[in-house]
C-alpha positions in Angstrom: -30.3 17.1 -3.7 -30.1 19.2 -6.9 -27.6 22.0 -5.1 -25.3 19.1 -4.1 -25.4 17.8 -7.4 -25.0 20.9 -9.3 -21.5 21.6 -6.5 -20.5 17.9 -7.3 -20.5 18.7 -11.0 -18.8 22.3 -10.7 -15.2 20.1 -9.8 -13.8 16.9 -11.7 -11.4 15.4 -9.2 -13.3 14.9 -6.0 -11.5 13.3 -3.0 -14.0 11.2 -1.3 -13.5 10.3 2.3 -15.5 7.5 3.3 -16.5 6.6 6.9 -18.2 3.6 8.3 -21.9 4.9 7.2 -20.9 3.5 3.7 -20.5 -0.1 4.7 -23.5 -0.3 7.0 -25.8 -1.3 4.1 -23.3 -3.6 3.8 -24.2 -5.2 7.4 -21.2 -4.0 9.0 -21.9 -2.3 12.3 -20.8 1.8 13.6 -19.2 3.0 16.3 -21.8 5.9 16.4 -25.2 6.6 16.4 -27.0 9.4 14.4 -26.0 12.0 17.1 -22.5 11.2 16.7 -22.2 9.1 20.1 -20.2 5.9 21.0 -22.8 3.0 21.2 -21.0 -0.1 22.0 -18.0 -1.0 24.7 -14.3 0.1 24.2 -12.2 -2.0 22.0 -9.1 -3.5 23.0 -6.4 -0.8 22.5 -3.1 -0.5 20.7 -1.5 -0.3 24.4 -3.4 -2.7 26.0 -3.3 -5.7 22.8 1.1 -4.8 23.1 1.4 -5.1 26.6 -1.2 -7.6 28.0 -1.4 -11.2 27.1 -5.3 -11.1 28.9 -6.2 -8.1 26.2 -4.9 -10.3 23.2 -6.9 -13.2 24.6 -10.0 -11.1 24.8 -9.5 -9.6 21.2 -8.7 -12.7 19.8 -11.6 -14.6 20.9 -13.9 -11.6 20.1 -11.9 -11.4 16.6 -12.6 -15.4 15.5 -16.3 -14.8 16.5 -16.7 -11.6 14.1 -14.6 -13.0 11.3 -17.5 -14.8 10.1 -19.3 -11.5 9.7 -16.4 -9.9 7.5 -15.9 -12.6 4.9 -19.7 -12.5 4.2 -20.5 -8.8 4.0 -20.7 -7.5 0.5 -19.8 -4.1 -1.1 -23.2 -2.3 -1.7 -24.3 0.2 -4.0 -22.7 3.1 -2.0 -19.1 1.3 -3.1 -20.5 0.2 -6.7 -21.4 4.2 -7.3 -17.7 5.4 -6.4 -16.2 2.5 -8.3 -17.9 4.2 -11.6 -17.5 7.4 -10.3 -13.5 6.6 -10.4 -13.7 4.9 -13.3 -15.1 8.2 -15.3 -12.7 10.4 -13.7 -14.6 12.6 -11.5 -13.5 10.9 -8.6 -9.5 11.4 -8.1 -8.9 9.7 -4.4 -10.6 7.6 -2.5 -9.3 8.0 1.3 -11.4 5.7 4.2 -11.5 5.3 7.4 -12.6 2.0 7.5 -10.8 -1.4 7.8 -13.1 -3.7 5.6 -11.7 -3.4 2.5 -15.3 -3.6 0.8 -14.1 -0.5 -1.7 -11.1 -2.5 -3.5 -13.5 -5.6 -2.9 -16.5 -3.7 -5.3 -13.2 -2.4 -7.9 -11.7 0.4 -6.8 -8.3 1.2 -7.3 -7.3 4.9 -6.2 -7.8 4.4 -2.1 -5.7 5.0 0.8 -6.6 2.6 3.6 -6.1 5.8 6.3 -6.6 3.3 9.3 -5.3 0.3 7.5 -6.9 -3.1 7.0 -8.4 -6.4 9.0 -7.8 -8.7 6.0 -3.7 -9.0 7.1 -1.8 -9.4 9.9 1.9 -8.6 10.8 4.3 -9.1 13.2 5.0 -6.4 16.0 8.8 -8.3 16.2 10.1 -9.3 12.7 7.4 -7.5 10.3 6.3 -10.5 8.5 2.9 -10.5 7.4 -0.2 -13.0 6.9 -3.4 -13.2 5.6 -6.0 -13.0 8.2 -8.3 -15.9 6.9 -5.9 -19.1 7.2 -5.4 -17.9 10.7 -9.3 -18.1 11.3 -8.9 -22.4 10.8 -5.8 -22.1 13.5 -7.9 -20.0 16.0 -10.9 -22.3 15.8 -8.9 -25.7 16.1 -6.9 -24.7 18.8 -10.0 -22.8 20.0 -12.7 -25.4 19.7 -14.8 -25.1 22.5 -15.3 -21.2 21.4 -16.7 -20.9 18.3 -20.1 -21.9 19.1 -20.7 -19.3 21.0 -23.1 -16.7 20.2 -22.2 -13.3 19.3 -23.7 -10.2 18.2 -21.7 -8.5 15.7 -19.4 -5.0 16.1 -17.7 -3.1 14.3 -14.3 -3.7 12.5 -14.8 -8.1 12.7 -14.7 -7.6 16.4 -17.9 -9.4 18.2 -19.7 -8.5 21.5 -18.9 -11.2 23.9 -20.2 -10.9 27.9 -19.4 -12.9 31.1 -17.2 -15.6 28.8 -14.1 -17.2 31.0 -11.4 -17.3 28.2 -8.5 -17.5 30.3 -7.6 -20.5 28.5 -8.0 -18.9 24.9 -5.1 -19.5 22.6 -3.5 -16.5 20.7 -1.5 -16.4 17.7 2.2 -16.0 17.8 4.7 -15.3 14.3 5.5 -19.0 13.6 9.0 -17.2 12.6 10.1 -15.3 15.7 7.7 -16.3 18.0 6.2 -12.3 17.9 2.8 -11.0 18.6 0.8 -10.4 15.8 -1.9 -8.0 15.5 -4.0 -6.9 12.5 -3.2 -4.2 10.1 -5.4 -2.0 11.5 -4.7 0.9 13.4 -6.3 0.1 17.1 -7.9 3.3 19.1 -4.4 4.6 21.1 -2.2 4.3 17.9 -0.9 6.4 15.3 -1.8 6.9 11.5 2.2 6.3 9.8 2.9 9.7 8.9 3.8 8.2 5.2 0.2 7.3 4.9 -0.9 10.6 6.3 0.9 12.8 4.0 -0.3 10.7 1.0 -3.6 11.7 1.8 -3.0 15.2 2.2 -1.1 15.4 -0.7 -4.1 14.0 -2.5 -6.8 16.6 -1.1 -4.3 19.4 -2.4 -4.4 18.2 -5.8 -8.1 17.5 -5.8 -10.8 20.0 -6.6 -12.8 19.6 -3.5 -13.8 17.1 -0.5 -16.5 15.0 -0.3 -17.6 13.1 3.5 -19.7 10.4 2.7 -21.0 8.1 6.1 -18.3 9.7 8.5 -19.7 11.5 11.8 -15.4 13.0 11.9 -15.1 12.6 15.6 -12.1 11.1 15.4 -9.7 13.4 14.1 -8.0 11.9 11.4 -11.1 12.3 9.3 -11.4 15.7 10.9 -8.7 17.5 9.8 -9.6 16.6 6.3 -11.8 19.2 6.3 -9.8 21.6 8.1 -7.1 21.3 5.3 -9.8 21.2 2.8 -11.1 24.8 4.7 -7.7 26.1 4.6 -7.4 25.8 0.8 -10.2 27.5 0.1 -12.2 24.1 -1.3 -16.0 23.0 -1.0 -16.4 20.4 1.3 -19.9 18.4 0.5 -20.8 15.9 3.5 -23.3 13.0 3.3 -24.0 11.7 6.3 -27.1 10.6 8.2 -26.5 12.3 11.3 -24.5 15.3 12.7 -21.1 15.6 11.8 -17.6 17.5 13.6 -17.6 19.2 10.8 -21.0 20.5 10.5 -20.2 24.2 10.4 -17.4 23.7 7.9 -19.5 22.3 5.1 -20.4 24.3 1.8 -23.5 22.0 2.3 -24.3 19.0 4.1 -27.1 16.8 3.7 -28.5 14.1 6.1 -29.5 10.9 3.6 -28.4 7.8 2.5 -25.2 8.2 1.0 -25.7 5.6 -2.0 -29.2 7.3 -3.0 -26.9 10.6 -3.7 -24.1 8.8 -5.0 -26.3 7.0 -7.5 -28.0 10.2 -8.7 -23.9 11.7 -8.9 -23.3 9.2 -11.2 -26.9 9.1 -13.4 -26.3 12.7 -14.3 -22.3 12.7 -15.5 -24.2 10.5 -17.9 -23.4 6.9 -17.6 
């Protein structure tokens, strides 16, 4: 604890990269255990959700089940750490990988949603967007006999549903155009807008060093973070509890809680 602290406090303008080990506190589930491996089924992919009405019905139902779970999970004190942590400057960029939007929830204001968010919705046809939340009263009235089902919640508002007939589920469609809409989020199959990319990595070369906080890296968007970090010669601290891609790249990596270390960050800048 005291190295990481001592190579925290040798840089002022972290960029923090946050997976979804920082909202699990927070009651939202992973996609991996401690060893880095996929526990749950496949979600619905970008290709599939496009292309087949039967994949929209089967996200969508999943989706108005798991809702419930977003709009009452919290920011924890993993979130609450990096909002003071940005607040007194040590903490430049804030890039995550996950879609809750619990960061700018708890306050903070420098972060790059890398894989977008859950909390809107757009049109794949005409590019209008909508909140997500009204669209949970449309789902369930024209959905009733649905959302009394029991489900065990997954990540990213999705729910785990099994052996459920819902060939007569209802799915949205832009009241505008008549266009699919699909969350902001970018589904397993799609691609990060390069815009939002090159933000990032424009961000990590101005920043002192990296820091990995509740990301096991295996996908590599979050990857490559550290291999640009590497290639400009920058420490790279991960906190995570479990292995990581990115191991072997780390100038130290500790397997803890991240809001325990993130807490003790904070109580010795001083605040």
């Amino acid at each position: 604890m005291e190295q990481i602290i001592s190579i925290l406090r040798s840089q002022d303008n972290w960029l923090v990269l946050t997976g979804a080990g920082v909202s699990a506190e927070s009651g939202v589930p992973t996609y991996r255990n401690s060893e880095g491996l996929w526990q749950r089924k496949q979600p619905v992919t970008h290709q599939q959700f496009m292309t087949e009405h039967r994949a929209r019905q089967r996200f969508w139902l999943r989706n108005m089940l798991g809702w419930r779970f977003m709009t009452e999970a919290q920011p924890n004190s993993a979130h609450n750490a990096l909002v003071e942590l940005e607040k007194i400057g040590v903490l430049s960029c804030l890039v995550t990988q996950n879609v809750d939007g619990l960061h700018q929830r708890a306050g903070s204001q420098k972060v790059i949603d890398l894989h977008g968010r859950v909390d809107t919705l757009s049109c794949m046809s005409c590019g209008i967007q909508y909140p997500r939340a009204p669209m949970q009263m449309w789902l369930e009235t024209h959905n009733a006999k649905y959302t009394e089902l029991i489900a065990t919640i997954a990540p990213d508002g999705d729910a785990d549903i099994d052996h459920i007939d819902y060939s007569d589920m209802l799915t949205p469609d832009c009241e505008h155009c008549g266009g699919i809409v699909k969350p902001d989020a970018v589904f397993f199959g799609d691609s990060i807008p390069k815009e939002r990319v090159a933000r990032a990595q424009s961000s990590l070369q101005q920043a002192g060093g990296l820091l990995v906080v509740g990301s096991s890296l295996a996908v590599y968007s979050g990857y490559r973070f550290c291999l640009w970090a590497e290639q400009q010669g920058k420490p790279i601290i991960i906190l995570n509890e479990g292995k990581t891609r990115a191991d072997e790249l780390a100038t130290f990596k500790l397997s803890q809680p991240c809001a325990a270390v993130l807490q003790r960050w904070l109580a010795s800048c001083g605040t």
